[in-house]
C-alpha positions in Angstrom: 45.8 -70.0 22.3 46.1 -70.1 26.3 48.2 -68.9 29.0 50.1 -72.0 28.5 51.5 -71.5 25.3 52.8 -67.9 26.2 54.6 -69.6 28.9 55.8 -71.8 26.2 57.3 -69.2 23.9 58.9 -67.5 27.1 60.9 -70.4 28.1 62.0 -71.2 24.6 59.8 -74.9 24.5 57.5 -74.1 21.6 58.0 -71.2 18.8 55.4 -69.4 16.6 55.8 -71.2 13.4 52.5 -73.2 14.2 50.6 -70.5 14.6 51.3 -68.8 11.1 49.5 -69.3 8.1 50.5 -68.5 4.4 47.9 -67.7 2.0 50.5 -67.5 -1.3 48.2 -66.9 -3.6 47.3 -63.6 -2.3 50.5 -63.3 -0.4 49.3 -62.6 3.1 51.0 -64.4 6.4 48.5 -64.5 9.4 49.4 -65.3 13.0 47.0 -65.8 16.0 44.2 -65.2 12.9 45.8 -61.5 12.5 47.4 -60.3 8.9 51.6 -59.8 10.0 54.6 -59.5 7.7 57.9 -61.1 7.1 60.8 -58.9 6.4 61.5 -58.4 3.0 64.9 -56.2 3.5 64.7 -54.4 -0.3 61.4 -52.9 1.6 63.5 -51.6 4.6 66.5 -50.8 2.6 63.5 -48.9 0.2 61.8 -47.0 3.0 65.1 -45.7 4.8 66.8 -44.6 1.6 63.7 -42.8 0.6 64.3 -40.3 3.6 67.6 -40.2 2.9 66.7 -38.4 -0.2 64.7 -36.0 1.5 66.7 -35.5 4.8 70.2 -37.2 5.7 70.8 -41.1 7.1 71.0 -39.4 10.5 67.2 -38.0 10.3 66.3 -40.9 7.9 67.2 -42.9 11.0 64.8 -40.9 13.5 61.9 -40.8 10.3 61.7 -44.7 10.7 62.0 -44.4 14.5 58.9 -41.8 14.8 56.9 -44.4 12.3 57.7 -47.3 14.1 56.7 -46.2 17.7 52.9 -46.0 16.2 54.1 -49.5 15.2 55.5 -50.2 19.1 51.5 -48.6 20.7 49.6 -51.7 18.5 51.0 -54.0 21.2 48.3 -52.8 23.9 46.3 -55.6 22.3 48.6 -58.4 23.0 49.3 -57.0 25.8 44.9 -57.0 26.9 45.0 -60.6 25.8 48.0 -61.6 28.2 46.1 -59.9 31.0 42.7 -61.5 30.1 44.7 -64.9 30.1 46.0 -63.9 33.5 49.0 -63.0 32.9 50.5 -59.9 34.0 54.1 -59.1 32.4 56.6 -56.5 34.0 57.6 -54.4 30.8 60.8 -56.1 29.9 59.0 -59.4 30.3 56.5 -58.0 27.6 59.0 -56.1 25.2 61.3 -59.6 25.2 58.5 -62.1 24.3 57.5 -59.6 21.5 60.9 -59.6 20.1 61.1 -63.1 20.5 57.3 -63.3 18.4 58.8 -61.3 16.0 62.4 -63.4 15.8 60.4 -66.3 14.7 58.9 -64.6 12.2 62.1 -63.4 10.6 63.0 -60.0 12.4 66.4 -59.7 13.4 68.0 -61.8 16.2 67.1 -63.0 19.5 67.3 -60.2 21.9 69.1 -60.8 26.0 68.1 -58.5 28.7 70.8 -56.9 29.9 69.0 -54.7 32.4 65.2 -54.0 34.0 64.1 -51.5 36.5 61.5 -49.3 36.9 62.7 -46.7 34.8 65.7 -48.4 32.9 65.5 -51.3 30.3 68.5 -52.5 28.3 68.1 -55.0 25.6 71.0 -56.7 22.9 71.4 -58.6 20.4 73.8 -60.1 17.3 72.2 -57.8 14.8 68.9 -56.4 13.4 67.6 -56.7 10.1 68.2 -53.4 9.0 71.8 -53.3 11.1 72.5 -56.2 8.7 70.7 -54.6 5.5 72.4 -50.9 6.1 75.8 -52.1 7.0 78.1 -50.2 4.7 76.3 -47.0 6.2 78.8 -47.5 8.9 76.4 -45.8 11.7 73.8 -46.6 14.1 71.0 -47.2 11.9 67.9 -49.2 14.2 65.6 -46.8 14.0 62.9 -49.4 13.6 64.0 -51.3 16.5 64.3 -48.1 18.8 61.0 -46.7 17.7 59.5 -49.7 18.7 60.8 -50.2 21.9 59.9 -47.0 22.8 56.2 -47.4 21.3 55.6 -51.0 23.1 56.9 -49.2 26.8 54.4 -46.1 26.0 51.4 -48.0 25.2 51.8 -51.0 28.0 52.9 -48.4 30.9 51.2 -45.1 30.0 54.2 -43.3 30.7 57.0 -41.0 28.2 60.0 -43.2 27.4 63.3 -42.4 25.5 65.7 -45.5 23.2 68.9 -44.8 22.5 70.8 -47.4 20.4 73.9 -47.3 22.6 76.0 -49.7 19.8 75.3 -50.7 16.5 76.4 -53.7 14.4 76.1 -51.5 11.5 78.9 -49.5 13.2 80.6 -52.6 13.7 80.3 -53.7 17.7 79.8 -56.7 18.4 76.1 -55.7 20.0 73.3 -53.7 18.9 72.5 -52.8 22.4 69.2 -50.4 23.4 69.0 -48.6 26.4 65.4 -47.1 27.2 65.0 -44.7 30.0 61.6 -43.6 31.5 62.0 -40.0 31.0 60.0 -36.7 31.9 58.7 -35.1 28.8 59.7 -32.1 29.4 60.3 -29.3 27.0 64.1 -28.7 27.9 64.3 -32.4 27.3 63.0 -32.3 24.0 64.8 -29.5 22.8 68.0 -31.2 24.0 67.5 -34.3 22.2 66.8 -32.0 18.5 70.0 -30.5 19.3 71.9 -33.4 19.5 70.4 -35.0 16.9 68.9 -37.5 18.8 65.4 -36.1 17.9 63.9 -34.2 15.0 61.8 -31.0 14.5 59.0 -32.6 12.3 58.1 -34.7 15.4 56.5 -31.3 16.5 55.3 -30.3 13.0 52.0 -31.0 12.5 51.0 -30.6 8.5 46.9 -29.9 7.4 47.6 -30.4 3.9 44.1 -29.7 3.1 43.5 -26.6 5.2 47.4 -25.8 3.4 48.3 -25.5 7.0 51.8 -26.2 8.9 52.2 -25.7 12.5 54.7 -26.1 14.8 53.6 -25.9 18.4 50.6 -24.6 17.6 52.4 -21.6 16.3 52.1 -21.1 12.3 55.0 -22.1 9.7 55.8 -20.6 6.7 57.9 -23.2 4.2 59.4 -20.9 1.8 59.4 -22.7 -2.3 62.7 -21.7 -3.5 60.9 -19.6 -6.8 59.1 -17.2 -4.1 62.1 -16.7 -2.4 64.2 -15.9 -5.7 61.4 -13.7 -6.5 60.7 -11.8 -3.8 64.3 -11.1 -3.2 64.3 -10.2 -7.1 61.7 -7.8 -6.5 62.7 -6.0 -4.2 66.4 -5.4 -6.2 64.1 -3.6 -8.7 61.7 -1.4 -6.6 64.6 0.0 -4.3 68.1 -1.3 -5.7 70.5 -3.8 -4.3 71.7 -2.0 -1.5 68.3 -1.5 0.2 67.0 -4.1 -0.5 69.9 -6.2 1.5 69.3 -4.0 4.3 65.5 -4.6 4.4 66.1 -8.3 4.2 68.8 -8.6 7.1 66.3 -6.2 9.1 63.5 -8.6 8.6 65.0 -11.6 9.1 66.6 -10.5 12.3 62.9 -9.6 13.4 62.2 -13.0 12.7 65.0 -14.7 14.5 64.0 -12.7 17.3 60.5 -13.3 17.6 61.4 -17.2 16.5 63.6 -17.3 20.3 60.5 -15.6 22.0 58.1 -18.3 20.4 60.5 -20.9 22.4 61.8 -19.1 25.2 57.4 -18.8 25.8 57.3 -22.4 24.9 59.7 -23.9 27.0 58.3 -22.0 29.9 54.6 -22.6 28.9 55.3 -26.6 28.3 57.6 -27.0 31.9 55.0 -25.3 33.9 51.8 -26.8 32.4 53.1 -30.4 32.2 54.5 -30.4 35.4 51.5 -28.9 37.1 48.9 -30.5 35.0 50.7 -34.5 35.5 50.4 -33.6 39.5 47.0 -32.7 38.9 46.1 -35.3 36.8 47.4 -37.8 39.3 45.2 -36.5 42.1 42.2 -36.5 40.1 42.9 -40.2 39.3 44.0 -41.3 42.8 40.8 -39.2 44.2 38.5 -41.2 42.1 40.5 -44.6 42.5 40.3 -44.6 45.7 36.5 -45.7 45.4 37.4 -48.5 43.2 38.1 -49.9 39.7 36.5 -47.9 37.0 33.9 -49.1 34.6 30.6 -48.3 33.5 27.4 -49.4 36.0 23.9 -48.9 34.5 24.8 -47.0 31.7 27.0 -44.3 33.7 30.5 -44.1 35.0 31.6 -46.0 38.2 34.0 -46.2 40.6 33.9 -49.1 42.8 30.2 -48.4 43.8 31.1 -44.5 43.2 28.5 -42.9 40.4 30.5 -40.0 38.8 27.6 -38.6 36.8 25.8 -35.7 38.0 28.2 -35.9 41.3 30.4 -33.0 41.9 32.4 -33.9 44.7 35.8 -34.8 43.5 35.7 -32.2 40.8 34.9 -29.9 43.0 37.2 -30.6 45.9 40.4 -31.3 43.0 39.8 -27.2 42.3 39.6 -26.2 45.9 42.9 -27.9 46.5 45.0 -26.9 43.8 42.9 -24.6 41.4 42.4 -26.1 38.6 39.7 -27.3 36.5 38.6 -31.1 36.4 36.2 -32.7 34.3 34.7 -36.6 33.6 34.1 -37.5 30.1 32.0 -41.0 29.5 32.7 -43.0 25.9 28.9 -42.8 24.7 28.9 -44.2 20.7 31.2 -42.0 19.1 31.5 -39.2 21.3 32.8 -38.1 24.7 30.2 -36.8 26.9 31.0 -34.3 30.1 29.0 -36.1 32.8 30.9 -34.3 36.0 32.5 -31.2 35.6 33.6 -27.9 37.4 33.9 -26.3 34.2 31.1 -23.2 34.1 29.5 -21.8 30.7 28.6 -18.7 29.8 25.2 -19.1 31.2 26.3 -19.5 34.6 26.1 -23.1 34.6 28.0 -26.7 34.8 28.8 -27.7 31.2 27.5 -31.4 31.2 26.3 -32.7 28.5 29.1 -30.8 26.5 31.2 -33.1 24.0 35.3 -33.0 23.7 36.6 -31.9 20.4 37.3 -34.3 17.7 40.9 -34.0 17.7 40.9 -35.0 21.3 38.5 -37.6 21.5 41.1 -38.9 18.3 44.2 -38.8 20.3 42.6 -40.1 24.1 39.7 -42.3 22.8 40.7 -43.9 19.3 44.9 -43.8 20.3 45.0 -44.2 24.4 47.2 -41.3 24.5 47.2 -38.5 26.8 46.4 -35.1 25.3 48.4 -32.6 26.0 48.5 -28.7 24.8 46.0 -25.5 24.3 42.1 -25.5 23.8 39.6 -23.5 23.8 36.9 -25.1 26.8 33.6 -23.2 26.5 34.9 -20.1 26.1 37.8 -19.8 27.8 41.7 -20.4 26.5 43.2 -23.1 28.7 46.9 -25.1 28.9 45.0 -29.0 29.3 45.8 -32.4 29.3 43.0 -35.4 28.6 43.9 -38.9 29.8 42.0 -42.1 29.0 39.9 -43.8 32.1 40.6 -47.6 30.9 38.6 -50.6 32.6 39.9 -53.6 33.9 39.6 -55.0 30.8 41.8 -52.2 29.7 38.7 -51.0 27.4 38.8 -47.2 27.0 35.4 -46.2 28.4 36.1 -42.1 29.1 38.6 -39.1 29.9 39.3 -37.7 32.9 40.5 -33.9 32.3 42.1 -31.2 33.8 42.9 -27.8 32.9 44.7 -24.3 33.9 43.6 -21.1 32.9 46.2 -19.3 30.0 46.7 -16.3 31.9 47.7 -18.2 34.9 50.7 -19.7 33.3 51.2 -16.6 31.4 51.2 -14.8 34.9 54.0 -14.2 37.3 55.8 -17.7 37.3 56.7 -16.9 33.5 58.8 -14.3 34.3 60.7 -15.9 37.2 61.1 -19.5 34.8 62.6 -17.0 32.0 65.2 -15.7 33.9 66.7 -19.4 34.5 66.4 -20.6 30.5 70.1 -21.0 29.7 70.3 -18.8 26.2 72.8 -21.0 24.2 69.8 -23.9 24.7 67.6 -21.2 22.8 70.0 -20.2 20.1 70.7 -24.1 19.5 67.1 -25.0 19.7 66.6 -22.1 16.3 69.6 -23.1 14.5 68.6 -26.6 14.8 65.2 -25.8 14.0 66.3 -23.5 10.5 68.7 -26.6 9.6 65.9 -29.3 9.9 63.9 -27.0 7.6 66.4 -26.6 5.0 67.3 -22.8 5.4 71.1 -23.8 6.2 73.2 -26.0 7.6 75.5 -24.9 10.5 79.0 -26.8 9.8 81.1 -25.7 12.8 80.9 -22.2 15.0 83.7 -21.0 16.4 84.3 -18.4 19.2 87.0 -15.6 19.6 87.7 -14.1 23.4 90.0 -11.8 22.1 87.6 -10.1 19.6 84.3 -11.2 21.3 83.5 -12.6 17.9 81.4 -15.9 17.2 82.4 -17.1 13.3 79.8 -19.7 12.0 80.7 -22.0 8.8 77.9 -23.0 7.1 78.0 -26.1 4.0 74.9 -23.7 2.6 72.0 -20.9 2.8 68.9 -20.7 1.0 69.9 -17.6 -0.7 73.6 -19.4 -1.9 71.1 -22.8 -2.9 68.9 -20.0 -4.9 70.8 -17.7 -7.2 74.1 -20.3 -7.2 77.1 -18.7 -8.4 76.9 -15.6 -9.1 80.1 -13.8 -8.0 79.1 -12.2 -5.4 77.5 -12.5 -1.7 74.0 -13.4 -1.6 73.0 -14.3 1.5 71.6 -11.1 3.8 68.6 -12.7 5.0 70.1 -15.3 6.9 73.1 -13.3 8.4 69.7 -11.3 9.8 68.6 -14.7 11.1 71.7 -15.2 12.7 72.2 -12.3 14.4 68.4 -11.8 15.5 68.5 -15.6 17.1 71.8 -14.4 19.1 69.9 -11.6 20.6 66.8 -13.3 21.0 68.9 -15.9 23.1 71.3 -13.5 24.6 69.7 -10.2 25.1 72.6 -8.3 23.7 73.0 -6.1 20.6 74.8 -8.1 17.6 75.9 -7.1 14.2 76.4 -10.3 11.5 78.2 -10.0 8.1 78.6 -12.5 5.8 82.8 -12.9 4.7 82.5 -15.8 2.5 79.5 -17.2 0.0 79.2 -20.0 -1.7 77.4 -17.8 -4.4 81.0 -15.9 -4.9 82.8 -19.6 -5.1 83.8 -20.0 -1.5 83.4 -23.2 -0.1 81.6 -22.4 2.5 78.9 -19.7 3.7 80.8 -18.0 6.6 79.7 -15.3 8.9 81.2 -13.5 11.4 78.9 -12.1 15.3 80.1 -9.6 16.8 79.1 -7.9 19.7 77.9 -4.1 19.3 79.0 -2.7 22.3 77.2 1.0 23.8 74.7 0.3 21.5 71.0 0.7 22.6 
């Protein structure tokens, strides 16, 4: 393989099928010498209806999308061998010869550019495989095809990028058209895209199933198995009676609606603040240090240009007497990532080289080339960081540049200020979303009263209705708490929720009525 035969493939005068190799006999397909696959469409029709089960088409949909943008960020090595060969493709250059690649091998149909800029790339074609294979779904369904667009634009450009399948031939247009926007990834951005669906929760859980741990945000989650539930609830009937114990369970699940808002009103503010701070940051350290040169590593220690970074303090130094925060140089050394410059003191006083980054980081920066954003404890003290890969000219990953902001800084006077501007019905939206992904209830319309001041919401089911099924009678106290504490959570007013309709009584529908509870305190 050369540069020349790239060309080829780009303008159309040679295809891939003599590169590929079938072994049948232990049913492999190789091309360029690496194991690929053809597209079998029982498997895709397999993998999307098995989230299906679990979720809904629509969050079956984003499943495959989130799966396939770790597909998308295994394009970096193509992309290192184009560059070693010379040739240095703008983004939609590289995303339409990998679609073209994987045309040839049977994936979908040859893609047109529609649009390219900086921040904008818009792509069509006929069909996909799985537009054609889930057809009678009647919906946009190329979650595949948007999760790797957005995968191949993160890995090849470093930076946060968004697909949305604009048409569908599923749906039946005439296109299945993608539009991929360079976006900021911000926190409001994020929750907006859960809201409207175009985005799901479990792309922030994070599940430790041997630890028997699930996060979100770094904050603890408890999934409820519907036989605890039952049984508390059931328990609680017994010790105090039915009408206590309804009141204890609206009380407590209000509490937790509340503190639920809190956790993303904090969150929102927290993740704004520290990315948008810590990517300015970031950017100075890297401009500081490029400005000596290309990275690499020069008698076994880092190097820019002829710039040694070990043991020098300079730019580290000057990066916190500028803007205050704390900047350090990792160098790739075997399996771990050593500090070898740092303004990061100890508790003995002194500069923590020699220090290794944790494991989960070294994961995320080293092993993936992401950049590593969030919480950590560094030598001692609780910081809001973010870790970004120093890659050679070979694109090699050879250390981490790092900067961080002290918790109670972000925690500090700013918070209060950034609060004050969170628009509330984003925060009620961003629970109720969040309690619908996870299977506590699913919110079918909400309607709103002037007259009355009264917010009705219609829900298909509750856990509690799911739980005890019909049994005459309403059921479901704990989540008209939930409602009503995420309401004032969001909108700092006093609420009062009552549930009018059950599906445990035979109603269709679990309907509850907000109102407002005025001159309380």
């Amino acid at each position: 393989m050369d540069k020349q035969d790239f060309e080829a493939f780009l303008n159309g005068s040679k295809d891939i099928s003599a590169y590929m190799q079938l072994n049948p006999a232990e049913g492999i397909t190789t091309c360029f010498g690496v194991r690929t696959a053809s597209n079998p469409n029982y498997l895709v029709r397999a993998l999307y209806e098995m989230y299906e089960a679990n979720l809904d088409r629509k969050l079956a949909n984003k499943a495959m999308r989130k799966i396939f943008r770790s597909v998308g960020k295994g394009s970096l090595g193509l992309n290192k061998l184009l560059k070693k060969l010379g040739m240095n493709l703008k983004p939609a250059e590289f995303l339409m010869l990998v679609f073209k690649l994987q045309h040839q091998q049977g994936w979908g149909s040859p893609f047109e550019l529609v649009e390219a800029s900086d921040k904008r790339i818009v792509l069509r074609c006929k069909k996909t495989f799985e537009s054609e294979v889930l057809k009678d779904w009647n919906m946009p369904v190329c979650g595949i095809h948007q999760g790797w667009i957005e995968g191949i634009l993160m890995a090849i450009t470093g930076k946060n990028w968004f697909c949305l399948e604009k048409t569908c031939h599923a749906k039946g247009d005439e296109y299945c058209t993608f539009q991929a926007d360079q976006v900021p990834a911000s926190w409001k951005y994020k929750a907006e895209a859960v809201v409207k669906g175009e985005s799901a929760i479990t792309e922030f859980i994070e599940h430790k199933p041997l630890e028997g741990k699930i996060s979100l945000m770094d904050e603890p989650v408890v999934m409820m198995p519907r036989f605890i539930f039952t049984s508390m609830t059931n328990s609680l009937k017994k010790t105090m009676g039915e009408a206590p114990a309804s009141g204890v369970n609206y009380r407590a699940y209000m509490d937790m609606g509340k503190e639920n808002v809190e956790h993303w009103k904090k969150m929102s503010v927290s993740f704004d603040l520290s990315r948008t701070k810590l990517d300015k940051d970031l950017t100075l350290l890297h401009s500081r240090f490029t400005a000596y040169g290309a990275p690499s590593v020069s008698g076994g220690k880092i190097a820019y240009g002829s710039h040694i970074v070990n043991d020098n303090f300079e730019v580290v130094d000057a990066v916190e007497k500028e803007v205050g925060s704390k900047a350090t140089v990792f160098q790739k050394i075997g399996d771990k990532a050593i500090r070898v410059s740092t303004n990061v003191v100890g508790a003995d006083g002194k500069r923590a080289v020699g220090t290794e980054v944790s494991s989960i980081v070294y994961d995320a920066v080293i092993k993936k080339g992401q950049t590593y954003y969030g919480t950590a404890d560094v030598v001692g003290k609780k910081m809001v960081v973010a870790y970004e890969p120093i890659r050679n000219s070979a694109e090699e990953i050879i250390g981490i540049l790092f900067v961080g902001i002290p918790e109670e800084i972000v925690y500090g006077p700013l918070m209060e200020e950034k609060l004050r501007k969170i628009n509330p019905k984003t925060l009620s939206d961003m629970a109720f979303a969040f309690y619908s992904q996870m299977g506590w209830f699913n919110i079918v319309k909400e309607e709103w009263d002037e007259a009355t001041k009264t917010k009705t919401l219609t829900l298909s089911h509750t856990v509690e209705s799911e739980s005890f099924g019909n049994i005459g009678k309403n059921v479901c106290y704990c989540t008209a708490g939930l409602l009503a504490g995420i309401i004032e959570g969001s909108f700092g007013i006093k609420v009062q929720c009552r549930e009018i309709k059950c599906r445990s009584k035979g109603d269709e529908h679990c309907v509850f009525q907000v109102k407002n509870r005025a001159g309380d305190s």
